[in-house]
N, CA, C, O and CB atoms as a CASP TS submission, in Angstrom:
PFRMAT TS
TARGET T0000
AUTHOR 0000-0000-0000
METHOD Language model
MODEL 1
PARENT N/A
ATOM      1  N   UNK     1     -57.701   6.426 -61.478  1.00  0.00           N
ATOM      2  CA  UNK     1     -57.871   5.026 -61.857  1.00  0.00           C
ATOM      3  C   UNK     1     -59.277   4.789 -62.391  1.00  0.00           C
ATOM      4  O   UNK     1     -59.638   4.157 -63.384  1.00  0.00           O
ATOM      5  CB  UNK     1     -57.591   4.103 -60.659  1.00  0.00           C
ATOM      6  N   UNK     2     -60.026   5.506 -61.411  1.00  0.00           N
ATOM      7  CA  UNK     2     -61.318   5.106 -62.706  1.00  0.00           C
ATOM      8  C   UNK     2     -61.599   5.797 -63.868  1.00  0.00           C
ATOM      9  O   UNK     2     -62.331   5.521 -64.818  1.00  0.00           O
ATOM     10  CB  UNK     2     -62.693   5.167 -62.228  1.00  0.00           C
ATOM     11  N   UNK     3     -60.736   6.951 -63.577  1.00  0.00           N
ATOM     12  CA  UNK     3     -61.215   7.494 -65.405  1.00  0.00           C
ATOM     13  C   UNK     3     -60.737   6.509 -66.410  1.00  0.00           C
ATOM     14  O   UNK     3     -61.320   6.502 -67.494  1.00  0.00           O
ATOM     15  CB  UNK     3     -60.377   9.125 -66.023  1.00  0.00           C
ATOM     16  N   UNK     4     -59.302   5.287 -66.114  1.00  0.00           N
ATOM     17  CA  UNK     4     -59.135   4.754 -67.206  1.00  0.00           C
ATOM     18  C   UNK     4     -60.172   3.304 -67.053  1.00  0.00           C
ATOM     19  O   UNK     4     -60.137   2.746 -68.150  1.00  0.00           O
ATOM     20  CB  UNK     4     -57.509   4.592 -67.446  1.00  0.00           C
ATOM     21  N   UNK     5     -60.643   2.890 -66.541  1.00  0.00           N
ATOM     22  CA  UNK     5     -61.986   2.102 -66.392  1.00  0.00           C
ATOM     23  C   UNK     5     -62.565   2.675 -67.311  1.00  0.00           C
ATOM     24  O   UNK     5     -62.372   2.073 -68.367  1.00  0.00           O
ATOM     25  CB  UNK     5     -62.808   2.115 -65.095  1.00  0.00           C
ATOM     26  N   UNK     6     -63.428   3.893 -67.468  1.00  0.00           N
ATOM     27  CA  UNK     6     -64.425   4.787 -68.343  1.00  0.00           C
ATOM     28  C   UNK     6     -64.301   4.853 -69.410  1.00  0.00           C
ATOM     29  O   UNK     6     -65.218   5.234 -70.137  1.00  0.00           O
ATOM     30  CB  UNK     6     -64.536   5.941 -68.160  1.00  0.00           C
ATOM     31  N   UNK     7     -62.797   4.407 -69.977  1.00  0.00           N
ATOM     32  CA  UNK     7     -62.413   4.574 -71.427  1.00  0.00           C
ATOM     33  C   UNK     7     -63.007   4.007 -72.382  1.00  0.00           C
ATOM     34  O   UNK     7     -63.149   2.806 -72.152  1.00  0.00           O
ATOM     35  CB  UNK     7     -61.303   4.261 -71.665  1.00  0.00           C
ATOM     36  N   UNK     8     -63.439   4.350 -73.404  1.00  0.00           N
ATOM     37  CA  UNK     8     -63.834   3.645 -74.199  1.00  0.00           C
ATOM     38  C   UNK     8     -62.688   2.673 -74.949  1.00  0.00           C
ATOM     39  O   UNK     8     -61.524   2.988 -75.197  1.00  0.00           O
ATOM     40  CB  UNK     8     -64.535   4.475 -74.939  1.00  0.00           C
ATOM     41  N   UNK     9     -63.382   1.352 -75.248  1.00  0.00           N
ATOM     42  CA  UNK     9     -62.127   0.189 -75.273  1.00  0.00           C
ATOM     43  C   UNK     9     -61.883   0.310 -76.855  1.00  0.00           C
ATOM     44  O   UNK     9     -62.881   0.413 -77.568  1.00  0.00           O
ATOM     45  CB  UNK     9     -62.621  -1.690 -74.686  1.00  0.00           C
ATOM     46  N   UNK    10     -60.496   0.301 -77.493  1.00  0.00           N
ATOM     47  CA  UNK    10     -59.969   0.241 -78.706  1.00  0.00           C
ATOM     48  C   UNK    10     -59.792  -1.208 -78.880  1.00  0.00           C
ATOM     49  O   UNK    10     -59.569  -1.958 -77.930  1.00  0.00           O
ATOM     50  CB  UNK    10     -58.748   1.060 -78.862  1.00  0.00           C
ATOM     51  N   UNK    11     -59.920  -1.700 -80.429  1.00  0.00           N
ATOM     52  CA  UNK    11     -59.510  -3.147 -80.571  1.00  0.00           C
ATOM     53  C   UNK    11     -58.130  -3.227 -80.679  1.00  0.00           C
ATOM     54  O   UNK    11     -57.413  -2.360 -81.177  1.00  0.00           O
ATOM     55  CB  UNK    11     -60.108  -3.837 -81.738  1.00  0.00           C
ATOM     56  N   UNK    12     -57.714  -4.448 -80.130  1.00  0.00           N
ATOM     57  CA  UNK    12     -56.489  -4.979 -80.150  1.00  0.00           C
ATOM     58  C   UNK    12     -55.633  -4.960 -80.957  1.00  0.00           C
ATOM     59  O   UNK    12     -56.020  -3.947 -81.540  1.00  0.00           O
ATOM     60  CB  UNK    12     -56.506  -5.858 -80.003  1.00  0.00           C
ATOM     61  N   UNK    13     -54.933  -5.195 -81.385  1.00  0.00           N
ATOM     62  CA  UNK    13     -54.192  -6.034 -82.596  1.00  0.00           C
ATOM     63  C   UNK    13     -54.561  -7.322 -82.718  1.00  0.00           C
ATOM     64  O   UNK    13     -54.963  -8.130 -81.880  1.00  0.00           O
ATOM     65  CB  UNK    13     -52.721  -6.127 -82.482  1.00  0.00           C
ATOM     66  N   UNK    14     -54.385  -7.397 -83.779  1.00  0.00           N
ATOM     67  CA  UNK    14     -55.075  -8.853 -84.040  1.00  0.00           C
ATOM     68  C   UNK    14     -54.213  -9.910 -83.604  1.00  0.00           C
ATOM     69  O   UNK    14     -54.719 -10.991 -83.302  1.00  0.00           O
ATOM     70  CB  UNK    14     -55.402  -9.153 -85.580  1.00  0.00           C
ATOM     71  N   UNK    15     -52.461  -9.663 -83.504  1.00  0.00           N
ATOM     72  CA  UNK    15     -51.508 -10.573 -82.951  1.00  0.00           C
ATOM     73  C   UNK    15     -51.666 -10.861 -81.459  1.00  0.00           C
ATOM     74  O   UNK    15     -51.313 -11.887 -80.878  1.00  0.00           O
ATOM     75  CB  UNK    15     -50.184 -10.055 -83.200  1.00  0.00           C
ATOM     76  N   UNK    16     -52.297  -9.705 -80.901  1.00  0.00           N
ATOM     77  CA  UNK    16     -52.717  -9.865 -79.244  1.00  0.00           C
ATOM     78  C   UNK    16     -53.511 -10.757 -78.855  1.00  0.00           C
ATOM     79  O   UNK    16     -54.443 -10.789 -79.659  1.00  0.00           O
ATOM     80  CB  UNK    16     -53.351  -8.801 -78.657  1.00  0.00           C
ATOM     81  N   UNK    17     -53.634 -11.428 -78.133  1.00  0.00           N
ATOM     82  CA  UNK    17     -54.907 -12.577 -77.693  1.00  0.00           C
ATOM     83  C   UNK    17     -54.877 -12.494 -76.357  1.00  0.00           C
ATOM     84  O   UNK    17     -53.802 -12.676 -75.785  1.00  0.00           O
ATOM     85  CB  UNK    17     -54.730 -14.273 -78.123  1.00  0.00           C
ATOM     86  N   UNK    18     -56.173 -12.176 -75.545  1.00  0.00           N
ATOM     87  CA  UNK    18     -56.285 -11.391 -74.403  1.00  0.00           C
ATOM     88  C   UNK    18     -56.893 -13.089 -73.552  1.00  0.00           C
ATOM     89  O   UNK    18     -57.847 -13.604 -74.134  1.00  0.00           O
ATOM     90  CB  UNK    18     -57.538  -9.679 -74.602  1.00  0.00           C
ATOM     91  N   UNK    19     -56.573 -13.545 -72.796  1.00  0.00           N
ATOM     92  CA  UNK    19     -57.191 -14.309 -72.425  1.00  0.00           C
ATOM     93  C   UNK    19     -58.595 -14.097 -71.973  1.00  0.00           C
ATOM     94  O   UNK    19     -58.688 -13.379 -70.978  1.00  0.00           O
ATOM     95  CB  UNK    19     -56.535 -14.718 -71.757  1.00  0.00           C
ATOM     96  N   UNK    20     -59.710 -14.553 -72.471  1.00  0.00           N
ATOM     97  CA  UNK    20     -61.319 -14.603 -72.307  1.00  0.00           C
ATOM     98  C   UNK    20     -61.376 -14.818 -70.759  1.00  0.00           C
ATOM     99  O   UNK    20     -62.202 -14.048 -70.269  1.00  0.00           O
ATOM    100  CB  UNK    20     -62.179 -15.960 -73.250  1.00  0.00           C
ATOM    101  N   UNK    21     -60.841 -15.517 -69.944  1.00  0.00           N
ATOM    102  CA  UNK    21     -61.340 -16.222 -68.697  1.00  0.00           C
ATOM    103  C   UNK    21     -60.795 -14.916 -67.591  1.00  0.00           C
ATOM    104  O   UNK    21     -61.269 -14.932 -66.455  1.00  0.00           O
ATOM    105  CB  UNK    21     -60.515 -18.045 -68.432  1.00  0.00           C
ATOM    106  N   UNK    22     -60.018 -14.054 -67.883  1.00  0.00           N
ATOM    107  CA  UNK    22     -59.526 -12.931 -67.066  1.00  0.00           C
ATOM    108  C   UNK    22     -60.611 -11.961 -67.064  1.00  0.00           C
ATOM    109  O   UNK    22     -61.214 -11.582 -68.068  1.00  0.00           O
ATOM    110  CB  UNK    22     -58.199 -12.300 -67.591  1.00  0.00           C
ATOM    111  N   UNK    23     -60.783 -11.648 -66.069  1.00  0.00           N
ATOM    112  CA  UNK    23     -61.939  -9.733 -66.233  1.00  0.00           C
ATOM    113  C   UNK    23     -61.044  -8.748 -65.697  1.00  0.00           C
ATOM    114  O   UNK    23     -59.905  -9.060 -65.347  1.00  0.00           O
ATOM    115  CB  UNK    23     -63.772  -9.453 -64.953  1.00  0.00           C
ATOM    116  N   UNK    24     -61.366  -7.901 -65.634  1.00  0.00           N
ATOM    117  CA  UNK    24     -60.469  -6.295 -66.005  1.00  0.00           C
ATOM    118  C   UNK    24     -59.933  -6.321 -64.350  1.00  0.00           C
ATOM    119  O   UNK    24     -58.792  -5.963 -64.062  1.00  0.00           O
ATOM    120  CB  UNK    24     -61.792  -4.389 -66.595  1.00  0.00           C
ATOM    121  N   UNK    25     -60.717  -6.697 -63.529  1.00  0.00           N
ATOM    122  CA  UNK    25     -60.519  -7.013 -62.000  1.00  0.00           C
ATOM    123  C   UNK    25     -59.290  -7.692 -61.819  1.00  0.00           C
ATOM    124  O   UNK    25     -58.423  -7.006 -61.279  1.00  0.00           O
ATOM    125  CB  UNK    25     -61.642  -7.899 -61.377  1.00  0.00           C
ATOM    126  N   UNK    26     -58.983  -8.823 -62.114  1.00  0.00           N
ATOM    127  CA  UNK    26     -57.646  -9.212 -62.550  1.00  0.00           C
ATOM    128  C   UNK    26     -56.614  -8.709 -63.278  1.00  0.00           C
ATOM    129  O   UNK    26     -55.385  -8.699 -63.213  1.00  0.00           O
ATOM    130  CB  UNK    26     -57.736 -10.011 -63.030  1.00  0.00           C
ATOM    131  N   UNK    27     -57.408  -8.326 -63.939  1.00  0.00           N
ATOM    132  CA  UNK    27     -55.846  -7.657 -64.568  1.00  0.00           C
ATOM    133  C   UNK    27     -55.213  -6.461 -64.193  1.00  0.00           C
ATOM    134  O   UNK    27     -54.135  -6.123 -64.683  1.00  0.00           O
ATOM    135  CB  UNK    27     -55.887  -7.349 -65.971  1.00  0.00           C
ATOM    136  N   UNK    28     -55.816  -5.800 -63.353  1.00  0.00           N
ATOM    137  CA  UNK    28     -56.038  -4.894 -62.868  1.00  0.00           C
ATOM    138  C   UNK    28     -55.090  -5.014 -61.356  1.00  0.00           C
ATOM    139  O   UNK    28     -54.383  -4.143 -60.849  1.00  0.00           O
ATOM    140  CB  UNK    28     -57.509  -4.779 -62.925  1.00  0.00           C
ATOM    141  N   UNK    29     -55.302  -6.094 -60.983  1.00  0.00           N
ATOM    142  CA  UNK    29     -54.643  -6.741 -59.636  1.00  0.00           C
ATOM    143  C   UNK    29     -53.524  -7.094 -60.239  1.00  0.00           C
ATOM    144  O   UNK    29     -52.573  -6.705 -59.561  1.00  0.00           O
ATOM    145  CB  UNK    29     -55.378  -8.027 -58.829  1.00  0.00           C
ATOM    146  N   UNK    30     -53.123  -7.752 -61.373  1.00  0.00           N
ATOM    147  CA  UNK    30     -51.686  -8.201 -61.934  1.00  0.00           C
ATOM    148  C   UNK    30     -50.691  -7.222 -62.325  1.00  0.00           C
ATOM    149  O   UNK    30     -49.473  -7.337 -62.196  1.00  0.00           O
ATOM    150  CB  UNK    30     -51.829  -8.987 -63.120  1.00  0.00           C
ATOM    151  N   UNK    31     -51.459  -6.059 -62.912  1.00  0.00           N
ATOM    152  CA  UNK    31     -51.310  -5.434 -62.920  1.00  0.00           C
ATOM    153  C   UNK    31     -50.336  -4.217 -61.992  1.00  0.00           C
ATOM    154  O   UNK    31     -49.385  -3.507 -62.315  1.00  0.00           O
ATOM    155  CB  UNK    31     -52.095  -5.651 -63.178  1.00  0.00           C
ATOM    156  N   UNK    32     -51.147  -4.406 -60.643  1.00  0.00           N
ATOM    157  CA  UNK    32     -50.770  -3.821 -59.696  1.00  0.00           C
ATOM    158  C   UNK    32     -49.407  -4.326 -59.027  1.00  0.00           C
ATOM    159  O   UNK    32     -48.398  -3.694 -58.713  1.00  0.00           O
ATOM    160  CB  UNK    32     -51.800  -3.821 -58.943  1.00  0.00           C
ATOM    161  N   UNK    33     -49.714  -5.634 -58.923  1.00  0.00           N
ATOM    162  CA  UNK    33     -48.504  -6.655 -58.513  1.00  0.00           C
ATOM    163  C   UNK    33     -47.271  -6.052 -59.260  1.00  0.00           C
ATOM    164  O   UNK    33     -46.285  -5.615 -58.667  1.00  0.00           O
ATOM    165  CB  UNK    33     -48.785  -8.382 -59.034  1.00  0.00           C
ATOM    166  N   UNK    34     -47.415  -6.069 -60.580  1.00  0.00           N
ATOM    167  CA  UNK    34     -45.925  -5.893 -61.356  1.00  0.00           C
ATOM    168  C   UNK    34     -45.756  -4.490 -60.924  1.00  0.00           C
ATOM    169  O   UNK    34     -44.683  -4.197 -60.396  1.00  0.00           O
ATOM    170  CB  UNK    34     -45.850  -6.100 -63.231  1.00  0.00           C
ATOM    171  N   UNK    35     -46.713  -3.530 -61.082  1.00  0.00           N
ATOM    172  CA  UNK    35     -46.032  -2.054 -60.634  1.00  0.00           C
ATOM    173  C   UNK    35     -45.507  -2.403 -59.464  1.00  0.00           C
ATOM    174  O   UNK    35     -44.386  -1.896 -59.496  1.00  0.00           O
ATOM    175  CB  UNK    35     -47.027  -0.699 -60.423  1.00  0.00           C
ATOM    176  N   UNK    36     -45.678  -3.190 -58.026  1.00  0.00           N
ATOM    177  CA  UNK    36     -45.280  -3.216 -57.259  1.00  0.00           C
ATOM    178  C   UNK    36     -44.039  -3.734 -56.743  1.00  0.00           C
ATOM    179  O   UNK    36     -43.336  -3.366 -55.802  1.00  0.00           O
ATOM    180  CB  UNK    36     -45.950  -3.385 -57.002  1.00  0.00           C
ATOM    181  N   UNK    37     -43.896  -4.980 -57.845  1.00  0.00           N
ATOM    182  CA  UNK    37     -42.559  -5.196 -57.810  1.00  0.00           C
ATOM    183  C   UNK    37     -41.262  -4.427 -58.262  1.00  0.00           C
ATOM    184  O   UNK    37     -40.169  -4.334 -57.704  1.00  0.00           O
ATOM    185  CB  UNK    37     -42.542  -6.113 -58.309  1.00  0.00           C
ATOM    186  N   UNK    38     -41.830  -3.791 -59.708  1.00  0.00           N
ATOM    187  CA  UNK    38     -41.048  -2.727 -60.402  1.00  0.00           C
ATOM    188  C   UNK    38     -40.448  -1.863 -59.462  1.00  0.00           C
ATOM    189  O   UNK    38     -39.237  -1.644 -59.448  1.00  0.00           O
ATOM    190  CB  UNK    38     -41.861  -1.920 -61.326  1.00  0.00           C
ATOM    191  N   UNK    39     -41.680  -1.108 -58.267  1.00  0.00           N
ATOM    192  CA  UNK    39     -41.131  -0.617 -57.497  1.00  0.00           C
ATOM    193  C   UNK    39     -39.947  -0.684 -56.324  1.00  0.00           C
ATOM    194  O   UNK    39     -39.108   0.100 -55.880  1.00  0.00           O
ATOM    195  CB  UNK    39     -41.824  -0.458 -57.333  1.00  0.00           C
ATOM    196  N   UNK    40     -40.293  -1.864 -56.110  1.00  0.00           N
ATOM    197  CA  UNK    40     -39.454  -2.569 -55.106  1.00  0.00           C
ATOM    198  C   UNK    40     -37.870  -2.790 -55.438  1.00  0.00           C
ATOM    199  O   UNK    40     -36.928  -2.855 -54.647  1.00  0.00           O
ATOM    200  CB  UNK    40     -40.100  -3.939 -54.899  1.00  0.00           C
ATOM    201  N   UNK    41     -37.881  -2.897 -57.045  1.00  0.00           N
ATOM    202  CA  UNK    41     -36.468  -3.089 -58.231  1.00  0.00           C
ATOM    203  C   UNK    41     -36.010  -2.008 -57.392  1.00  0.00           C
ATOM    204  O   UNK    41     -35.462  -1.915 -56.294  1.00  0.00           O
ATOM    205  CB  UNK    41     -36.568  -2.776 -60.299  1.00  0.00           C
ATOM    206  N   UNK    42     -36.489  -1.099 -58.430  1.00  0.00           N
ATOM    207  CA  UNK    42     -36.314  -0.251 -57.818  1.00  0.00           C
ATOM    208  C   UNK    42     -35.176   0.938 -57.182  1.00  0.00           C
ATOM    209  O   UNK    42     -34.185   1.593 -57.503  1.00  0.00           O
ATOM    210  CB  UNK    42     -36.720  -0.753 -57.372  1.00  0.00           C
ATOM    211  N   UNK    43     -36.135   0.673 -56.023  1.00  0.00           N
ATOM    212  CA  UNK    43     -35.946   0.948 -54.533  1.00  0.00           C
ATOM    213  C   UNK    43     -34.455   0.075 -54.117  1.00  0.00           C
ATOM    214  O   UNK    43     -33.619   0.636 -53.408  1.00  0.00           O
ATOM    215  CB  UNK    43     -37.469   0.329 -53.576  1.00  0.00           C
ATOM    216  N   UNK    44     -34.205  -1.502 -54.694  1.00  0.00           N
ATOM    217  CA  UNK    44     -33.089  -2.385 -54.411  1.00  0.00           C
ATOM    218  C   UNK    44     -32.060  -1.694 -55.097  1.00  0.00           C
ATOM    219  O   UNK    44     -30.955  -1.632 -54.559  1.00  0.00           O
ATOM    220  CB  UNK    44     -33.251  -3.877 -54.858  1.00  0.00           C
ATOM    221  N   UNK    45     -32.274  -1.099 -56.339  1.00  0.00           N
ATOM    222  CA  UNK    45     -30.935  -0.697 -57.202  1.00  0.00           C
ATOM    223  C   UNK    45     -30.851   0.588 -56.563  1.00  0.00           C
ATOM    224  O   UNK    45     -29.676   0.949 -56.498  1.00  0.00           O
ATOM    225  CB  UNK    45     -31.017  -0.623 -59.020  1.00  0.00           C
ATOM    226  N   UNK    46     -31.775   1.530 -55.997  1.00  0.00           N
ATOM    227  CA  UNK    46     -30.973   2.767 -55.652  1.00  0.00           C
ATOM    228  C   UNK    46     -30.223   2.900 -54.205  1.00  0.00           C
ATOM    229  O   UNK    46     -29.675   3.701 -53.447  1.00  0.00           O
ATOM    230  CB  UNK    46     -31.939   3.924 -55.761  1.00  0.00           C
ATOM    231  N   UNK    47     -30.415   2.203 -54.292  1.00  0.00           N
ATOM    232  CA  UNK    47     -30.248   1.327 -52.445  1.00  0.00           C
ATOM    233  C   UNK    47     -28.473   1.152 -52.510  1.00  0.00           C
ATOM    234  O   UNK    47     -27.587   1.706 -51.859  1.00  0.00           O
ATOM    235  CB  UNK    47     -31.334  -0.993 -52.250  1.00  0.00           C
ATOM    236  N   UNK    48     -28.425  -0.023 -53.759  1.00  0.00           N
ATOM    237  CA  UNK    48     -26.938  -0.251 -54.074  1.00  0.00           C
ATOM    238  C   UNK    48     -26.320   0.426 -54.618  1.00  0.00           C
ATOM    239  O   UNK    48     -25.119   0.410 -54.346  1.00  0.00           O
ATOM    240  CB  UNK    48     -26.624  -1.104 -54.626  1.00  0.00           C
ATOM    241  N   UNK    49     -26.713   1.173 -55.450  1.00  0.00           N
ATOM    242  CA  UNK    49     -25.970   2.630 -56.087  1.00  0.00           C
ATOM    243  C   UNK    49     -25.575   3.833 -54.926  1.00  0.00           C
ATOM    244  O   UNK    49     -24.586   4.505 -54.632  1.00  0.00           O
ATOM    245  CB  UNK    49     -27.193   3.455 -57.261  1.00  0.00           C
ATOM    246  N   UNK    50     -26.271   3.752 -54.697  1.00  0.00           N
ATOM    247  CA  UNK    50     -25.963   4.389 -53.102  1.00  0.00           C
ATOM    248  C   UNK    50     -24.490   4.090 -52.303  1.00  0.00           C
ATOM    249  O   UNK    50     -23.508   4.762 -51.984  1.00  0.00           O
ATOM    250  CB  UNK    50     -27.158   3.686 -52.028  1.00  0.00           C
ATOM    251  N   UNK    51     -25.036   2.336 -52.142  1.00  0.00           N
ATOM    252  CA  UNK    51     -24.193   1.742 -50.848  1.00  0.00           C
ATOM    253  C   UNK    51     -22.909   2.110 -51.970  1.00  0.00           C
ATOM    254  O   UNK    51     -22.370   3.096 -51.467  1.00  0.00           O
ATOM    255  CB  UNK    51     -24.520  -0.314 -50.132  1.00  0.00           C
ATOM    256  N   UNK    52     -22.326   1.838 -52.992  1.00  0.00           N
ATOM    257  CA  UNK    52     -21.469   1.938 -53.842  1.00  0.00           C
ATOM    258  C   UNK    52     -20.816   3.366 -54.133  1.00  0.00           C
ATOM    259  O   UNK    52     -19.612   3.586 -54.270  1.00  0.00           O
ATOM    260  CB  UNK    52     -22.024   1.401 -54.842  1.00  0.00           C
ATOM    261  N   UNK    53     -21.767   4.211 -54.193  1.00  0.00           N
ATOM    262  CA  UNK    53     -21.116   5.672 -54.211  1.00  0.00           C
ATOM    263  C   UNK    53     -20.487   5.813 -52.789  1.00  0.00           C
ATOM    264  O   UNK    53     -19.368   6.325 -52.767  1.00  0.00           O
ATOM    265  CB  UNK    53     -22.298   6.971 -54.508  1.00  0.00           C
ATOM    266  N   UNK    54     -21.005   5.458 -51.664  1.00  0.00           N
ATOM    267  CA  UNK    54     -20.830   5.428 -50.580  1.00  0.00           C
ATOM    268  C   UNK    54     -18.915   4.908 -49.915  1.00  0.00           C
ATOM    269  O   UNK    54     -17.971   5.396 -49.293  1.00  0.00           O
ATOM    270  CB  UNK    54     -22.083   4.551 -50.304  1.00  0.00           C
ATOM    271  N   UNK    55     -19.313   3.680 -50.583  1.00  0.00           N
ATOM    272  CA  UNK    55     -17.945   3.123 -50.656  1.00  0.00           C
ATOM    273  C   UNK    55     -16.754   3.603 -51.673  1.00  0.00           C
ATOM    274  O   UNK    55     -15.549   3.352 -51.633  1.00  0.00           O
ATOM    275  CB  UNK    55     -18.162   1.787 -50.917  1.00  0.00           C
ATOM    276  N   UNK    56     -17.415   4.278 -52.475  1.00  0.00           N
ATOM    277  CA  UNK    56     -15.797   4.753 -53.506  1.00  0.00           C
ATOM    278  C   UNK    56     -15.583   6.477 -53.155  1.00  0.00           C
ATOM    279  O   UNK    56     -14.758   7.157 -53.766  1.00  0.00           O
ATOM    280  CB  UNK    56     -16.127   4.551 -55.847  1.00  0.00           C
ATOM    281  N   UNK    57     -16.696   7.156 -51.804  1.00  0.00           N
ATOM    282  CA  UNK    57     -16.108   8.133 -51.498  1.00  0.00           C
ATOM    283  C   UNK    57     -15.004   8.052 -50.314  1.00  0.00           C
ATOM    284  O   UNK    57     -13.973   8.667 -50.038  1.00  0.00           O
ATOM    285  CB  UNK    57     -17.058   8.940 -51.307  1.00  0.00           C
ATOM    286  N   UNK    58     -15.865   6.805 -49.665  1.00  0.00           N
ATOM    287  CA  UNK    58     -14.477   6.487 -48.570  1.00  0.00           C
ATOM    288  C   UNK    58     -13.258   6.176 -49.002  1.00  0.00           C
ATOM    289  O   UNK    58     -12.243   6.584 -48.439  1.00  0.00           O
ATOM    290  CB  UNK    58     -14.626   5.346 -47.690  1.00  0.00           C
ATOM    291  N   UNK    59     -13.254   5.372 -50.117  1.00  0.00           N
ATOM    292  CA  UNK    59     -11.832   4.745 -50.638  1.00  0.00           C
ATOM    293  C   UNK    59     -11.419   6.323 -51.400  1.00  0.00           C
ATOM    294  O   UNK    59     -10.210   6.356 -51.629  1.00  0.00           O
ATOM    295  CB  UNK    59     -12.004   3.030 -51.980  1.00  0.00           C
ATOM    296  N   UNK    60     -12.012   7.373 -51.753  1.00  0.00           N
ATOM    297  CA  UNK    60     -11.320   8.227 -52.252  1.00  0.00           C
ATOM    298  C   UNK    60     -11.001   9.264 -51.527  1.00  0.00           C
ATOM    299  O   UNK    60     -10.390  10.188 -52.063  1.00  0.00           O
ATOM    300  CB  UNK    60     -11.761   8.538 -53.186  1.00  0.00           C
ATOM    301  N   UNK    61     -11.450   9.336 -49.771  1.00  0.00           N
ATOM    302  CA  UNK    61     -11.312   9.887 -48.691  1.00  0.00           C
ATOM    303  C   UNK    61      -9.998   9.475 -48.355  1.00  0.00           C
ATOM    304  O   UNK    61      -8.971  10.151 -48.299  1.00  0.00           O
ATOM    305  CB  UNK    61     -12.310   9.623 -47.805  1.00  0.00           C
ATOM    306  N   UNK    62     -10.140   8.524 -48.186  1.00  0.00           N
ATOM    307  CA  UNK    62      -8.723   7.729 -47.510  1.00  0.00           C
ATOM    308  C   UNK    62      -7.557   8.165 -48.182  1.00  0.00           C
ATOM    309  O   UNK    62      -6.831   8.909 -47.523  1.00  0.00           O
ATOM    310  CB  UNK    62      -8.688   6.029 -47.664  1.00  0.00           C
ATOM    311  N   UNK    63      -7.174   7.865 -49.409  1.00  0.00           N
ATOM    312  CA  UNK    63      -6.255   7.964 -50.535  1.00  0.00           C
ATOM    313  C   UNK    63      -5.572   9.740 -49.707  1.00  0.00           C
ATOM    314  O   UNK    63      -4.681  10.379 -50.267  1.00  0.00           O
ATOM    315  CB  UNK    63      -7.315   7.951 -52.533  1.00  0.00           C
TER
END
């Protein structure tokens, strides 16, 4: 994580507009938040893919 801190910064696109009032500290934390939720997705969908394989081996046990 800090080597990408160290990076030297490329300009934007010019369509991008970075909000001025944010510092890298924030974004950095928002950042983190969304990986964290992403993770959490996730973790919920393999959870139900699961519970679901789970249930169509019983129903194909039974049969």
């Amino acid at each position: 994580m800090e080597n990408l801190l160290n990076l030297p910064t490329t300009r934007p696109a010019s369509n991008y507009k970075l909000k001025p009032n944010k510092t890298a500290k924030q974004l950095f934390e928002e950042l983190t938040t969304l990986v964290g939720r992403m993770e959490r997705y996730r973790k919920n969908i393999f959870g139900k893919l699961l519970r679901i394989k789970a249930i169509h081996t019983d129903t194909h046990n039974a049969m």
